[in-house]
C-alpha positions in Angstrom: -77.0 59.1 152.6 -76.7 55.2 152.1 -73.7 54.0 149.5 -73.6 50.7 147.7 -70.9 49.3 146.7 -70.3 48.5 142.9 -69.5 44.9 142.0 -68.3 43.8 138.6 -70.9 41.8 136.8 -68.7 39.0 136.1 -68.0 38.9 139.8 -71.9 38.6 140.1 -72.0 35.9 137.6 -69.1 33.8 139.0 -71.0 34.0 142.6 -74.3 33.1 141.0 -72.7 30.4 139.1 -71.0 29.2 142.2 -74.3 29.3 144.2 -75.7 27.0 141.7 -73.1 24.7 141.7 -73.2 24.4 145.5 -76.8 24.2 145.5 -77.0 21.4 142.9 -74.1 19.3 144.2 -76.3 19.6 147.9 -78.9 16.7 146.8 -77.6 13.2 147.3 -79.5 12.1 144.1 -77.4 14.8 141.2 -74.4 13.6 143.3 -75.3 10.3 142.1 -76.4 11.2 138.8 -73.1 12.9 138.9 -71.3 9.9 139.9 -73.0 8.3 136.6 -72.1 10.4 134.3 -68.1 10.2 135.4 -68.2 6.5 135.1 -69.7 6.4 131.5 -67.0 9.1 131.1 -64.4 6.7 132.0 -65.9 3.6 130.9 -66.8 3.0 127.4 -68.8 -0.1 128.5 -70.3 0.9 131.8 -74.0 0.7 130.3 -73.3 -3.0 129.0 -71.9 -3.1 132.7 -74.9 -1.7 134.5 -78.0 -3.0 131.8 -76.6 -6.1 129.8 -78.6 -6.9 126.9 -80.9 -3.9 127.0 -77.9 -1.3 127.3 -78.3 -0.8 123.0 -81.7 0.3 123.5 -81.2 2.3 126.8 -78.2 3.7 124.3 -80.6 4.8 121.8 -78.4 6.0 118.6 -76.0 8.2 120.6 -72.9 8.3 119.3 -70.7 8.4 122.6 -70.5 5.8 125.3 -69.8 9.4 127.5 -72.9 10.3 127.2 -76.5 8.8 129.0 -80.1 8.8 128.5 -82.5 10.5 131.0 -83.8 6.7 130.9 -80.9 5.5 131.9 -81.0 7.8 135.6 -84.9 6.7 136.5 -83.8 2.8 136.0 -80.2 2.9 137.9 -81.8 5.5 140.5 -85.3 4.4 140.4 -86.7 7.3 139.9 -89.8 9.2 138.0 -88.9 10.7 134.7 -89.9 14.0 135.8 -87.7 13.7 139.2 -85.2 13.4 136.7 -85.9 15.9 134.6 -86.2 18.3 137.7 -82.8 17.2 138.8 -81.3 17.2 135.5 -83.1 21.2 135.1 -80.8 22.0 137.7 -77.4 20.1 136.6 -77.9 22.3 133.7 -78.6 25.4 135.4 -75.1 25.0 136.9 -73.5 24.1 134.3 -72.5 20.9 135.4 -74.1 19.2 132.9 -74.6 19.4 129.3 -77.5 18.1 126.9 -78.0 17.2 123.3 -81.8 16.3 122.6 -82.0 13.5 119.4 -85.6 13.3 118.6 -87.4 12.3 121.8 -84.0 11.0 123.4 -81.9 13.6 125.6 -78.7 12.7 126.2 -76.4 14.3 128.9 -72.4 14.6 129.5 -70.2 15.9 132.6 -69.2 19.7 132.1 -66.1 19.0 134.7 -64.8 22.6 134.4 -67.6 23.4 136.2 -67.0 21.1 139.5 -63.0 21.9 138.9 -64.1 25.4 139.2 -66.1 24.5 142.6 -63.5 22.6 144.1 -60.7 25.2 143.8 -63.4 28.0 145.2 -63.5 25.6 148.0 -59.8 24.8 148.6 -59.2 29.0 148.8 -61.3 28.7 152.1 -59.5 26.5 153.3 -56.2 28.0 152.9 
């Protein structure tokens, strides 16, 4: 007779969550639209920084210099829009990333309890 062991579904969830934490974080290209995000986070003018004259209309209307355009990723990284959208899919799968769509604009913010949460998970294996 085979037993199996009984695991708390918020265990489950935290692990899943984890997983896709790790696994987004393992592309060099969400690192850097990561690494985006953080600076516009810290830097109310990092778009005028980064696009000049045109940073108003990469802007669109939103609101907060925090948050960024999927526009915004494909120019600084050179990318396709739907590379961007893939990669942005999975930011938001891990919760490492949040979105608020304004007409045909999407605009996304760093969820930073989410890499917090990462980083400490990764500091208990080390100690």
């Amino acid at each position: 007779m085979s037993r199996s062991v009984i695991v708390p579904a918020a265990v489950i969830t935290d692990e899943a969550r984890r997983d896709a934490v790790y696994a987004a974080l393992s592309s060099r290209q969400r690192r850097e639209i990561l690494r985006i995000l953080a600076e516009a986070e810290s830097n109310e003018l990092w778009a005028e920084e980064k696009f000049g004259d045109r940073a108003q209309d990469l802007r669109g209307s939103s609101c907060c210099a925090a948050e960024v355009c999927a526009c915004c990723f494909s120019e600084s990284l050179g990318l396709a829009p739907s590379t961007v959208s893939h990669h942005m899919r999975r930011l938001l799968d891990a919760g490492l990333v949040s979105a608020r769509k304004e007409g045909l604009w999407v605009y996304y913010r760093l969820e930073r309890a989410a890499l917090e949460d990462a980083a400490q998970s990764v500091r208990e294996l080390v100690s």
